[in-house]
Residue, then its C-alpha position, 0 to 999 in steps of 0.5 A: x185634634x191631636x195636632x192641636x193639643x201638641x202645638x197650643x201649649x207650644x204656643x203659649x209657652x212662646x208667648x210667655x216667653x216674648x212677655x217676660x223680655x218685654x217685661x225685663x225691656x219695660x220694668x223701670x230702673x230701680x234706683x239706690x237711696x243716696x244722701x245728697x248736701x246742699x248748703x246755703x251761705x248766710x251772713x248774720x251781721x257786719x261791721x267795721x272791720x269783719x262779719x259773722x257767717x255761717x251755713x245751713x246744710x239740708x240733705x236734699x237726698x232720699x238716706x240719711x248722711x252720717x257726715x258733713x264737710x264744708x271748705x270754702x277759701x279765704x282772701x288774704x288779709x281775712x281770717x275766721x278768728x272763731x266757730x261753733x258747732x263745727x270743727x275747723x281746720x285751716x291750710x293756708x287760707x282754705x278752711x275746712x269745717x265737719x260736723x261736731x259729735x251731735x249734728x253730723x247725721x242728717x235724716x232726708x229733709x233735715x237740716x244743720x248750722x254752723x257759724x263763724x266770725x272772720x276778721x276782715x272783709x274778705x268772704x267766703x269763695x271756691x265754697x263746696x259742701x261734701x263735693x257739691x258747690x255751695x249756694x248764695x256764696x260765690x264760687x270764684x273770687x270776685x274781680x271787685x276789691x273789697x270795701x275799705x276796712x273804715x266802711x262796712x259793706x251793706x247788711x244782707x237781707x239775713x242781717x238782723x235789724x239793730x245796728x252792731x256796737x263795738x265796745x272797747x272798755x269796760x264803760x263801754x260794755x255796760x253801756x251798751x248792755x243797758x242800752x241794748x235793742x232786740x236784733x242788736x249786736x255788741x261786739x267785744x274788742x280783745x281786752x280785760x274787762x273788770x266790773x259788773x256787767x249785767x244784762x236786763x232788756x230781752x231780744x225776740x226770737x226774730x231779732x235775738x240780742x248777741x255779746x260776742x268777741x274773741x277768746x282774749x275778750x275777758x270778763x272779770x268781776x272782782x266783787x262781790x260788794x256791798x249788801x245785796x237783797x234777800x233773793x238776788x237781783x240787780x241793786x243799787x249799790x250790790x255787786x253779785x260778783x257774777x262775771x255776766x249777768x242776764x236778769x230778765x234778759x230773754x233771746x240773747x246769744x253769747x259766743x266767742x269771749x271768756x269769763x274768769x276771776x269772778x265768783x260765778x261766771x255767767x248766770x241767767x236769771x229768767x232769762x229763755x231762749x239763750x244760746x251760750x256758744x262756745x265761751x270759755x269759763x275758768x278760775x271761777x269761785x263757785x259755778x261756772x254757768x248756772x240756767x237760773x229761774x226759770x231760764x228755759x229753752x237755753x242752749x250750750x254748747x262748743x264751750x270749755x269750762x275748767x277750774x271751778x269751785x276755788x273758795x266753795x269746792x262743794x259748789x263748783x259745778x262746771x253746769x248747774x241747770x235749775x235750783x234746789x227745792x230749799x232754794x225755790x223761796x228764791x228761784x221758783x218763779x213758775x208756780x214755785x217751781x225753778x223750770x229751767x226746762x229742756x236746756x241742752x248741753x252739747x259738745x262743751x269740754x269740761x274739766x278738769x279741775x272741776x270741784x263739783x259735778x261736772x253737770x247739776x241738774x235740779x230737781x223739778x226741770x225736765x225735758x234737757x238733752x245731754x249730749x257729745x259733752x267730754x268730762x274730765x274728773x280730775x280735780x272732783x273735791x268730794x264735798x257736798x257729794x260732788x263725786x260724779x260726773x253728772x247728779x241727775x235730779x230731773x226728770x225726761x233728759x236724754x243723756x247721749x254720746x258723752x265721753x267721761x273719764x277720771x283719774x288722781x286727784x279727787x273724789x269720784x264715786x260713780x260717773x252718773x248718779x240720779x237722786x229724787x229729792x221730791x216725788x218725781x224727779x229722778x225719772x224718766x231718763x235715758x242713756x244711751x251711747x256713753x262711753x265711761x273709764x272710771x279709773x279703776x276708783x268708780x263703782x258704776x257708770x251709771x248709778x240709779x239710786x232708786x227705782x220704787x221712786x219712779x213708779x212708771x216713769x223708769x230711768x233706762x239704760x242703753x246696752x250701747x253705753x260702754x265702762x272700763x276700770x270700773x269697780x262695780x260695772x256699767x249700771x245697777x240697773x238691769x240694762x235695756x237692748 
């Protein structure tokens, strides 16, 4: 019995012992989290002597990817004369694109696009997205010659539908504006374009209508002339003096060009769904880009916009989302109401020599996204209260990531002010990660004028916005961790 009870525990403690090796020998191997980039090759439309590509990169992994680099080389003879939503650099012939300010962290499963406009037939090879070959883009030159510049090769399967217009002239241009079919494309040679170019027949969002050119195809509209109606509308006879024009002109895509000289620069009118693309606006006599009854679901981004406000300083915003209250006579459409809702500013250059905000967003749109944008100060007027960077008016925006500074000469009084002209507006709105120098003139960074205006729909805060050279401090607000 003795003998027993001395050798049982003996035993099973060899036992355990033999478990815990074969669980250490078993036990699966436990794997780090890792973001892994594929991305795929798109062509978006041809024609005779270059193409518009891009691509979609996806994580693939299982963490989220802080960045993006895609490179792919070039043949003599073709270069990407321009891109968005990226940024690019070039060494020879080899082109480099990382992800811009808003795009470059991708949760697993989710997805970012950049394109790019090349002059000539030569595509994209050698292409590597983060290290990893690219997919639908071959990855050595082909041993073919590419087509004659005077025969376009075939539209891929992703070419949209309409055929692709290439227009020389002002004649040209509002020719095949009126003209234009959903999936089309006008291609904008280099040259000055003067007169009045206004758009009226809508794209769809499967086959979505696209003005593009290079930065020396520039719009200018020296009118305005004759006498137009009580609310404006394209007339017989009445020049606006917008340098475009998109009037009930849903689904289009405007990149690459220029627009100056003009009243306004470019104005949608009910038009949704239009995505403004790296253009560039400047020397414009008010506004620069006005979303304009009803103009929802829009989209800028990549662009630089300067100089505005030369005959009406108070009126020069760089960005004007939506319309006043006192002009919803005109401009509200949608049950009297301008809802120029849920556009998105991304990553634009604004200013200086800005004369008015450098963003005007009305009373009475909601949902928007204000983000990676630069704003210069220089050059705010002060007049009409055109004393900050952005007059928050409506309500639900996010406004992140932006860069804001301000230095002699102008008026500026606080970087982002909010305001609540009608019950409502003013509200709901949240910043976050802005970083601020107010020159050693601004009060607050951020200014919330009222908060018994926005009783359970509070703007917030972020304590990861950061001010320098302020008077005041970051907010008035108490500020949310």
């Amino acid at each position: 019995m003795t003998v027993c009870a001395v050798l049982r525990p003996a035993l099973a403690a060899g036992l355990v012992s033999l478990l815990a090796g074969l669980a250490v020998l078993t036990a699966p191997t436990a794997y780090a989290a890792e973001a892994r980039l594929s991305a795929t090759y798109v062509e978006a439309s041809t024609w005779s002597t270059g193409y518009g590509g891009g691509f979609t990169i996806t994580n693939v992994g299982d963490a989220v990817a802080e960045d993006w680099t895609v490179e792919f080389d070039l043949p003599a003879g073709s270069r990407v004369t321009s891109s968005w939503s990226s940024v690019r650099s070039q060494t020879g012939q080899r082109y480099r694109f990382t992800n811009a300010t808003w795009n470059g962290s991708l949760t697993p499963g989710a997805s970012a696009d950049f394109g790019f406009n090349v002059s000539g037939l030569g595509r994209p090879t050698n292409c590597l997205a983060n290290d990893q070959a690219c997919v639908g883009a071959p990855t050595t030159p082909s041993p073919t010659a590419p087509p004659s510049p005077t025969a376009p090769p075939s539209p891929t399967p992703s070419s949209p539908p309409g055929p692709t217009v290439v227009v020389g002239t002002a004649a040209q241009l509002r020719a095949a504006l009126a003209d234009a079919v959903p999936g089309q494309r006008i291609q904008l040679a280099p040259g000055t374009y003067r007169g009045s170019f206004v758009a009226q027949r809508p794209g769809t969002a499967a086959a979505p209508i696209v003005l593009t050119g290079p930065r020396d195809a520039v719009l200018i509209n020296d009118g305005p002339s004759g006498t137009g109606p009580s609310c404006p509308a394209p007339t017989a006879g009445w020049d606006s003096g917008y340098g475009l024009w998109l009037f009930a002109a849903a689904h289009w895509r405007l990149a690459g060009f220029t627009v100056a000289e003009s009243k306004k620069g470019i104005v949608l009118d009910n038009s949704p769904h239009v995505t403004i693309d790296d253009v560039y606006v400047h020397h414009v006599e008010d506004e620069a880009i006005h979303f304009r009854r009803s103009s929802a679901d829009g989209i800028l981004r990549n662009s630089r916009i300067e100089h505005t406000g030369l005959a009406q300083p108070g009126y020069g915003e760089a960005v004007y989302l939506g319309s006043a209250n006192s002009n919803w006579s005109c401009h509200g459409n949608s049950a009297g109401v301008d809802r120029s809702d849920r556009v998105q500013v991304l990553g634009n250059r604004l200013g200086p020599s800005v004369a008015a905000e450098h963003i005007d967003v009305k009373e009475g749109t909601v949902g928007g996204v204000i983000r990676g944008n630069t704003f210069d100060g220089r050059g705010l007027s002060g007049q009409n209260s055109a004393d900050s960077w952005v007059d928050m008016k409506g309500t639900g925006y996010v406004v992140e990531d932006n860069v804001g500074s301000y230095a002699p000469p102008g008026t500026f009084a606080n970087g982002y002010e909010t305001h609540n002209p009608v019950a409502g507006s003013g509200c709901g709105n949240i910043w976050r990660r802005n970083s601020s120098d107010l020159g050693g003139v601004g009060r607050w960074a951020i200014n919330v004028t009222s908060t018994s205006k926005c009783p359970g729909n509070l703007n917030v805060v972020y304590a990861s916005n950061t001010v320098t050279n302020a008077t005041g401090g970051l907010t008035n607000i108490a500020v949310t961790p």
